[in-house]
C-alpha positions in Angstrom: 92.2 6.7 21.9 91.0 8.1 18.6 89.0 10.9 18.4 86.5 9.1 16.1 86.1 6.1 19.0 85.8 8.8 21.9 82.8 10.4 20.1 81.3 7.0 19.5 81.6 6.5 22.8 79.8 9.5 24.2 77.3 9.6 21.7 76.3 5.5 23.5 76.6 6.6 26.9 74.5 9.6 26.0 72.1 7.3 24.1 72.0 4.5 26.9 71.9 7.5 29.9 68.3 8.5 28.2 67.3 5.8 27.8 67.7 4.5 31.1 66.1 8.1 32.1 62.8 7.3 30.3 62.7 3.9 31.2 63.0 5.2 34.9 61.1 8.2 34.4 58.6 8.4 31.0 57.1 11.4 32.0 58.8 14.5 32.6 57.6 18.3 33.7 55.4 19.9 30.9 57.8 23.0 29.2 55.0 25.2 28.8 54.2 25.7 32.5 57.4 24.3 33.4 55.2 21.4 35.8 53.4 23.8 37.4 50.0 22.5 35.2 49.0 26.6 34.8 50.4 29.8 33.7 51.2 32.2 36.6 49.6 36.3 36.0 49.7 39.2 38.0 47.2 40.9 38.8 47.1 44.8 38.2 49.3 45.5 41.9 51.8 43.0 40.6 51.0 40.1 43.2 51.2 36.8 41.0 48.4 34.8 40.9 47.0 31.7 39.4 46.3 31.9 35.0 44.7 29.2 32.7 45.2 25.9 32.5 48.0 24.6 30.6 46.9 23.6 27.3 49.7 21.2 26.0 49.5 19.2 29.7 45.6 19.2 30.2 46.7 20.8 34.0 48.5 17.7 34.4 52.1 19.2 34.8 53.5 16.4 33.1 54.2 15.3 29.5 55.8 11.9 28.0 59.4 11.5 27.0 60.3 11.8 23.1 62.0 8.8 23.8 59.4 7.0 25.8 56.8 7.8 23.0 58.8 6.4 20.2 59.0 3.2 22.1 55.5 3.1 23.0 55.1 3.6 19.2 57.6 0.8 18.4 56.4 -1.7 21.0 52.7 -1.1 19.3 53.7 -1.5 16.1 55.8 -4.4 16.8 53.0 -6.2 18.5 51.0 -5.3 15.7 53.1 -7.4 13.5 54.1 -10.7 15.0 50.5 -11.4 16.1 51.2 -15.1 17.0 46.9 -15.9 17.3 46.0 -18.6 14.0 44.1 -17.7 11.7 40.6 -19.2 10.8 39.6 -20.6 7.9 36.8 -19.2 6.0 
């Protein structure tokens, strides 16, 4: 096997192994607050306790796939442009 056609080859199971991840799974832990939806603090003896709100997740925890928002992107524009409904006349 060529090198050339090996790296082909990882680079589509890689591809096709993500995608199948965000088709599974489209939203994934937040990488702010690592899914935890708030910073932890300490306090001023040390003991951890609970901070903000996470500001990228909305205290959610979880954020959408890049690759499940470029589909969602696609699919919309896609629908967009084969709207199959006739038009009227004026």
């Amino acid at each position: 096997m060529t090198p050339i056609l090996l790296a082909i080859t990882c680079l589509l199971a890689v591809t096709l192994s993500y995608g199948g991840l965000c088709a599974a799974s489209p939203f994934g832990n937040c990488r702010k607050c690592r899914g935890m939806g708030h910073k932890l603090k300490t306090d001023r003896k040390g003991r951890l306790k609970r901070g903000k709100d996470c500001r990228r997740c909305h205290a959610t925890g979880k954020r959408i796939r890049i690759g499940r928002w470029l589909y969602n992107r696609w699919a919309r524009i896609y629908r967009a442009g084969t709207d199959t409904r006739p038009e009227t006349p004026r």
